[in-house]
MITORPA-252417 format. One record per residue: y, x, z of N, C-alpha, C, O in turn; residue in three letters. Coordinates in steps of 0.05 Angstrom, whole numbers, plus 5000, padded with zeros to 4 digits. Layout:
BEGIN
n_Y  n_X  n_Z  ca_Y  ca_X  ca_Z  c_Y  c_X  c_Z  o_Y  o_X  o_Z  type
Y  X  Z  Y  X  Z  Y  X  Z  Y  X  Z  Ala
...
This chain:
BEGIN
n_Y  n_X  n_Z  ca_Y  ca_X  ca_Z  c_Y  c_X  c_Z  o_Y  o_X  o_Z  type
0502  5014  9537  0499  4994  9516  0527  4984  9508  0545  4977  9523  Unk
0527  4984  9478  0560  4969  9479  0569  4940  9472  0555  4922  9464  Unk
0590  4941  9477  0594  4912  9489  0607  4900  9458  0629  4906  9448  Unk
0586  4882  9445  0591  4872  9420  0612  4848  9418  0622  4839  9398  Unk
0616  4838  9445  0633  4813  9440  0660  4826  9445  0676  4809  9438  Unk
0674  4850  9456  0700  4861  9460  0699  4861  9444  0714  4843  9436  Unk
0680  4879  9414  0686  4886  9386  0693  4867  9375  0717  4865  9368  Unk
0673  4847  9369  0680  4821  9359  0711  4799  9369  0724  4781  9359  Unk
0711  4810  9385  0744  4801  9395  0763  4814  9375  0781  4802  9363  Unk
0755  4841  9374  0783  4860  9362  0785  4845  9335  0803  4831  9328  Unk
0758  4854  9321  0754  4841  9293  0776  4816  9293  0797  4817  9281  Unk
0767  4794  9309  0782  4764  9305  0809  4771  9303  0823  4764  9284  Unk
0820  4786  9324  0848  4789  9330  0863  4802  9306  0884  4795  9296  Unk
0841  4829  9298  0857  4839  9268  0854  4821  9247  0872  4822  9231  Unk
0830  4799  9242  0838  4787  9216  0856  4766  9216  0866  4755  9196  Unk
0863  4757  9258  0881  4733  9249  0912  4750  9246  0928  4732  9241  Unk
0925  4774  9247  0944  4792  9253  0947  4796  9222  0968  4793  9210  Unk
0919  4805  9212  0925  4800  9168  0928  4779  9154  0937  4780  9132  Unk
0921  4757  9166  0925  4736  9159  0960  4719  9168  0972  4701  9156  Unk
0965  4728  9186  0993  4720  9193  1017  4734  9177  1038  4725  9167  Unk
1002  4763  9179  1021  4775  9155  1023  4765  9130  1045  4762  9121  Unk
0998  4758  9114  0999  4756  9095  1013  4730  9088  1032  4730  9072  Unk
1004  4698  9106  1016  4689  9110  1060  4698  9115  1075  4681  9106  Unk
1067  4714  9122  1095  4711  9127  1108  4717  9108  1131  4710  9103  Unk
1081  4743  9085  1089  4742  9062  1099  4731  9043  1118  4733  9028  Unk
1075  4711  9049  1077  4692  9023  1096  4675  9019  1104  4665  8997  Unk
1107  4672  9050  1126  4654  9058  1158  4662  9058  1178  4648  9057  Unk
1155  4684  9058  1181  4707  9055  1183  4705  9023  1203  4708  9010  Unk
1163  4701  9016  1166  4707  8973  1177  4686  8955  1192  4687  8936  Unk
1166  4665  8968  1183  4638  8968  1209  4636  8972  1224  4629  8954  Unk
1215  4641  8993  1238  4643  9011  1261  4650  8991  1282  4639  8987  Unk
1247  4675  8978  1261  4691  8963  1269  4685  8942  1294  4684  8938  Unk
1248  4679  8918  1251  4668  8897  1261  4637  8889  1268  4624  8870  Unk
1257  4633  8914  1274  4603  8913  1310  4599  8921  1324  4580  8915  Unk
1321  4626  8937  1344  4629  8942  1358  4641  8907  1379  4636  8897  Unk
1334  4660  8897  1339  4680  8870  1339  4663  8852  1356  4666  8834  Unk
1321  4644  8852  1328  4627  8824  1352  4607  8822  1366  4605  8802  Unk
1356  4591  8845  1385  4585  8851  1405  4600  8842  1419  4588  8826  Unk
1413  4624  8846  1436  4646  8843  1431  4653  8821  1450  4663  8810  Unk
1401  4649  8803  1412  4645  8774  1415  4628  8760  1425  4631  8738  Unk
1407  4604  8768  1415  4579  8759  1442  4564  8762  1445  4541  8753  Unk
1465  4583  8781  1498  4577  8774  1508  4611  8772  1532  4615  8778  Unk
1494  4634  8763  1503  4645  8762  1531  4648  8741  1552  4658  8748  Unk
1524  4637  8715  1546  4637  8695  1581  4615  8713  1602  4614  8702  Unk
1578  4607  8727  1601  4598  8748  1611  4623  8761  1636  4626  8762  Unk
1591  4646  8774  1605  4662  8790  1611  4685  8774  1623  4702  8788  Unk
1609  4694  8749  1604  4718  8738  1612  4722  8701  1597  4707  8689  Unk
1620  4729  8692  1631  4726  8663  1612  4734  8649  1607  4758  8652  Unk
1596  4721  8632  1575  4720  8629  1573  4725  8591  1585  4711  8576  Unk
1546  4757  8580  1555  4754  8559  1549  4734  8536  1534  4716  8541  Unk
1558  4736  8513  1560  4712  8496  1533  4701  8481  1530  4680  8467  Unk
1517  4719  8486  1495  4719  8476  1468  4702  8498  1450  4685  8492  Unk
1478  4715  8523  1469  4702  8543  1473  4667  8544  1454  4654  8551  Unk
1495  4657  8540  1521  4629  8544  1502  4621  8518  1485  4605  8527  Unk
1498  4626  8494  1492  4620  8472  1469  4598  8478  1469  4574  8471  Unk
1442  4616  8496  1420  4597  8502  1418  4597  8533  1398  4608  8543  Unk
1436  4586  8549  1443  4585  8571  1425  4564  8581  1410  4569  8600  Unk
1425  4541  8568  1410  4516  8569  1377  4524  8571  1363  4513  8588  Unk
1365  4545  8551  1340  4548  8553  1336  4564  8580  1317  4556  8594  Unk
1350  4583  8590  1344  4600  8613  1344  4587  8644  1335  4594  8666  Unk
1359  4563  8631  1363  4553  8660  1340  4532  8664  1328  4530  8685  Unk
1334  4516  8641  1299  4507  8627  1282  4529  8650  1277  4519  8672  Unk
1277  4548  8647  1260  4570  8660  1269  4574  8684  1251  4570  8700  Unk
1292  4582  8694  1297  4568  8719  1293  4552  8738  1289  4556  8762  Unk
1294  4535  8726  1295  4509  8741  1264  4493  8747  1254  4478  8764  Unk
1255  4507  8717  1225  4506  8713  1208  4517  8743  1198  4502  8760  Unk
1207  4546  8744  1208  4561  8771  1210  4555  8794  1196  4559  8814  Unk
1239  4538  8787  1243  4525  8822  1232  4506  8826  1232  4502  8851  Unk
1219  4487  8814  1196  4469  8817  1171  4476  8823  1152  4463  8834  Unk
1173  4496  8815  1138  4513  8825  1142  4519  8845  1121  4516  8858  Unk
1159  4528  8858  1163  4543  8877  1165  4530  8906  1158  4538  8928  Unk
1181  4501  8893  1182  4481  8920  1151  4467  8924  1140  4455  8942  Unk
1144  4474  8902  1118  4454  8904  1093  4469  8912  1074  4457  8922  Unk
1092  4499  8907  1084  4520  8928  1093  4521  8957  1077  4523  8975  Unk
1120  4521  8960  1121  4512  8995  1111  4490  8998  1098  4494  9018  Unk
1110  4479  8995  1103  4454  8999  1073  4451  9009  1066  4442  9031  Unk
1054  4462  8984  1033  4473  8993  1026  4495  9015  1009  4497  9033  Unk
1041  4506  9006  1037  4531  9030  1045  4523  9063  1033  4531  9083  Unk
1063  4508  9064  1065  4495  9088  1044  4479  9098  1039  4479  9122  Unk
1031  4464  9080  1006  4440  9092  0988  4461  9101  0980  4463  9125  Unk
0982  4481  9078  0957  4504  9090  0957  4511  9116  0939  4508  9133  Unk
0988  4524  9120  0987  4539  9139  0990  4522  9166  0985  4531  9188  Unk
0996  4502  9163  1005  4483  9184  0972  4471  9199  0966  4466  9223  Unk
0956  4470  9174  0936  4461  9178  0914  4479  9187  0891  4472  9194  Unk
0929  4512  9184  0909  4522  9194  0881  4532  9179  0858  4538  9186  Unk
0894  4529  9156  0864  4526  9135  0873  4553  9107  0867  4554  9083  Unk
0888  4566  9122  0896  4585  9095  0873  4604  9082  0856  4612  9097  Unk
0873  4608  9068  0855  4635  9055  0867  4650  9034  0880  4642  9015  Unk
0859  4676  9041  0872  4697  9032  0866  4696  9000  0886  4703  8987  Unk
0848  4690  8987  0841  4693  8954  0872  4672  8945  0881  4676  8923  Unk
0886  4653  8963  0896  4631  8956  0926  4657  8949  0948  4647  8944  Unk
0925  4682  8949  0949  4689  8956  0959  4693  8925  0976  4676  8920  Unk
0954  4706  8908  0954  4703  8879  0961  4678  8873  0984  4678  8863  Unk
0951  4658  8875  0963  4634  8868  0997  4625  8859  1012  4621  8840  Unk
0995  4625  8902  1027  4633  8912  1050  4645  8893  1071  4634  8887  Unk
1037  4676  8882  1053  4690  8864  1054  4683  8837  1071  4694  8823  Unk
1032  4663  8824  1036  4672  8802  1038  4643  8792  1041  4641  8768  Unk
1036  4620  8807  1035  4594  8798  1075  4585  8793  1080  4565  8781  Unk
1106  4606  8807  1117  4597  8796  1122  4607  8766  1132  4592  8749  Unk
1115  4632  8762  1112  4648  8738  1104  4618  8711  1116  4610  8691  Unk
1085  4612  8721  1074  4587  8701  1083  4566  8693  1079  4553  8673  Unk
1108  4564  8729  1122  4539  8721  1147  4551  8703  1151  4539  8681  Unk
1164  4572  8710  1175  4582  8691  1166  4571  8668  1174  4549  8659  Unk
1150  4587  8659  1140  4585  8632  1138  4552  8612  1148  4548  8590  Unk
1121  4529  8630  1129  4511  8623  1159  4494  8628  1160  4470  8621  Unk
1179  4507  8639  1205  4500  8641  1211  4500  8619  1222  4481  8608  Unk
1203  4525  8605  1213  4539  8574  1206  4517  8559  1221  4502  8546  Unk
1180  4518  8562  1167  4496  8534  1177  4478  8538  1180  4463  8518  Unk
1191  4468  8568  1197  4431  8572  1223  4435  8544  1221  4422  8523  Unk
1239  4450  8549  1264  4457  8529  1257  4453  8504  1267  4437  8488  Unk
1232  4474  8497  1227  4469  8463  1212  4452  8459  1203  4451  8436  Unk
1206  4440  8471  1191  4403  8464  1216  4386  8458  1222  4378  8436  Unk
1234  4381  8484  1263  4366  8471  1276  4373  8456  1287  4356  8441  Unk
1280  4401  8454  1294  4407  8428  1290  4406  8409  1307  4402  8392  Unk
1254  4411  8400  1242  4416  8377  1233  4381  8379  1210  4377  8373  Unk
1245  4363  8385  1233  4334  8386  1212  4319  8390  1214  4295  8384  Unk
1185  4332  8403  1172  4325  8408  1169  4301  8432  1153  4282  8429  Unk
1183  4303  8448  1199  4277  8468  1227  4271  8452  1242  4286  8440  Unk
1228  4238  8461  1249  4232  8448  1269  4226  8470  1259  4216  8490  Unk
1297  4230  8470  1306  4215  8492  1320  4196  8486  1334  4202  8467  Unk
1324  4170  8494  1348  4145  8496  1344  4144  8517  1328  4149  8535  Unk
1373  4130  8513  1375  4111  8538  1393  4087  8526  1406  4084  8505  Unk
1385  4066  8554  1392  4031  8547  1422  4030  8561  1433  4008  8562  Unk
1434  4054  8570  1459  4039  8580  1481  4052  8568  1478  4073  8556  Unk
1502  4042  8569  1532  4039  8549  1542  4063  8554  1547  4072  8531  Unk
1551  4084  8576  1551  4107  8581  1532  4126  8571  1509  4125  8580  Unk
1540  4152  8544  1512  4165  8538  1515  4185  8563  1537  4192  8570  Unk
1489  4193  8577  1481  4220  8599  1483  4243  8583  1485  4243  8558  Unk
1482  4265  8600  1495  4287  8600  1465  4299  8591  1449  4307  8608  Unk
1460  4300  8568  1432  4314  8562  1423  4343  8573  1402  4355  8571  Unk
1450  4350  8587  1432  4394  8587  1421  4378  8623  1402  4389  8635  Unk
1434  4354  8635  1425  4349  8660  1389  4337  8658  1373  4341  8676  Unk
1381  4318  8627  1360  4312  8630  1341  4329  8618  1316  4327  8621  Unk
1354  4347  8603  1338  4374  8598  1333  4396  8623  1316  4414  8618  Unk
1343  4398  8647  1336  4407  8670  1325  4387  8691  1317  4398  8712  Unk
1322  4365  8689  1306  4346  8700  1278  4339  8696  1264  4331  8714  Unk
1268  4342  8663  1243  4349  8649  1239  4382  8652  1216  4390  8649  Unk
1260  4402  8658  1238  4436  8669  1233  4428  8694  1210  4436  8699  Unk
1243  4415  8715  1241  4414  8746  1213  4394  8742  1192  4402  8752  Unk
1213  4380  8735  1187  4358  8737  1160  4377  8723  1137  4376  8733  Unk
1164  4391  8702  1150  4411  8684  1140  4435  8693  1120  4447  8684  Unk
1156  4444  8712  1153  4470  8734  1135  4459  8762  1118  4473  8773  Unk
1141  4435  8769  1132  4424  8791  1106  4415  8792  1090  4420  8810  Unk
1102  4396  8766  1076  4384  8751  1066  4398  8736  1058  4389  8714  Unk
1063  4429  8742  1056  4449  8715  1029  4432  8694  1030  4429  8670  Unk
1011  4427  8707  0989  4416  8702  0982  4392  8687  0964  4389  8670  Unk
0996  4377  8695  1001  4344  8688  1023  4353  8668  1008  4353  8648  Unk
1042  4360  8659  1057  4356  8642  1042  4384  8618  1052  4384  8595  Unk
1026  4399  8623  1016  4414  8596  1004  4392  8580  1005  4386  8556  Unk
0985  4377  8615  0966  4367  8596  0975  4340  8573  0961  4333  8554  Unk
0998  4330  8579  1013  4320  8568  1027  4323  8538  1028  4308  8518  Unk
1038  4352  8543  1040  4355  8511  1018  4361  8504  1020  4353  8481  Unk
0996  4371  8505  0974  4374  8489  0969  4348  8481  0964  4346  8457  Unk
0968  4321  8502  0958  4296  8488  0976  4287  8468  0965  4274  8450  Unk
1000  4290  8466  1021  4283  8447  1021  4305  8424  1023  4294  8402  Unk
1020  4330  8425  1005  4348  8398  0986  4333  8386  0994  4321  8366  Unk
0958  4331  8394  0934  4314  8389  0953  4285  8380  0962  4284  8357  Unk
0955  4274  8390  0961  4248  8376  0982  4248  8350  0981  4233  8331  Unk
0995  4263  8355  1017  4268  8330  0996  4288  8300  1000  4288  8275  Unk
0980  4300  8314  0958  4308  8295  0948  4289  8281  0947  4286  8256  Unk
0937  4270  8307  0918  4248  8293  0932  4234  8266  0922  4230  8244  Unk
0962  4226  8280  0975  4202  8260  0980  4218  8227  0978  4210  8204  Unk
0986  4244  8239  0998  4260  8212  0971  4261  8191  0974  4259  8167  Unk
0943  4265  8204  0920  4266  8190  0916  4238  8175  0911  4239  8150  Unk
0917  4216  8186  0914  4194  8184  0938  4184  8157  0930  4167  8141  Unk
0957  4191  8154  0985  4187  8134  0979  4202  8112  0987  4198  8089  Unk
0959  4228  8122  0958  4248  8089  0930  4238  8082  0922  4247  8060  Unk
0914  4223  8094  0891  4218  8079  0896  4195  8068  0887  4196  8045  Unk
0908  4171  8071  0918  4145  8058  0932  4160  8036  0916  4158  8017  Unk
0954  4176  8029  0963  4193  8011  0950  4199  7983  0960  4198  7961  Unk
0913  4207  7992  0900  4216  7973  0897  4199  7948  0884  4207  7929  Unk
């Protein structure tokens, strides 16, 4: 007769052995892309960089920096999971593709300030160094992927509303 609980042992042992891997993965990918986006976010310091590149330097690093907000905020996550013991494997896609997104809204954080959709001032006598609070809105935008879409969408919508509202008094 065979002995179903040795089996059932093996089973446990190989899914917690895929799961640790996958786990070191995920953790190794991070690791990675968070050392990689750094080294491109001062690469134009270490490297002569071409002119075309320098031209929209400010947007790439937008995406950058965007990235590296996802990315910390994926460890971040990924640490509570794993710490907690509560990881699951469907969660692994996530991992990979949630800084991709922050990228992406890094980008848009850029063409919202540039294209003026946020306005910036400030109240003090010193003006700031705008390409610093244009990488301060991709890092918060990469980090908050979620909360800040949903944000410009409410400010699209409302800038809709007012513009509807100005061409119908018009008529």
């Amino acid at each position: 007769m065979p002995d179903h609980s040795r089996n059932h042992s093996r089973q446990a042992e190989a899914t917690d052995h895929e799961r640790r891997t996958e786990n070191n993965l995920v953790g190794a990918y991070l690791l990675f892309l968070f050392v990689a986006l750094f080294f491109l976010s001062i690469l134009h310091h270490l490297i002569n960089i071409p002119n075309w590149y320098i031209d929209d330097l400010l947007l790439f690093q937008c995406g950058y920096i965007g990235a590296l907000g996802g990315v910390l905020y994926c460890a971040i996550a990924f640490w509570r999971h794993h710490a907690n013991g509560n990881w699951m494997k469907k969660w692994a896609l996530w991992f990979v593709f949630r800084p991709v997104g922050s990228a992406a809204t890094g980008l848009i954080s850029y063409l919202a300030l540039k294209g003026g959709l946020f306005a910036l001032s400030t109240s003090t006598a010193t003006k700031p160094n705008t390409s610093y609070i244009y990488l301060v809105v991709a890092f918060v935008a990469g980090y908050k992927m979620v909360s800040f879409l949903t944000k410009i969408e409410d400010v699209i919508l409302l800038a809709n509303s007012n513009t509807k509202g100005k061409d119908e008094g018009a008529k």
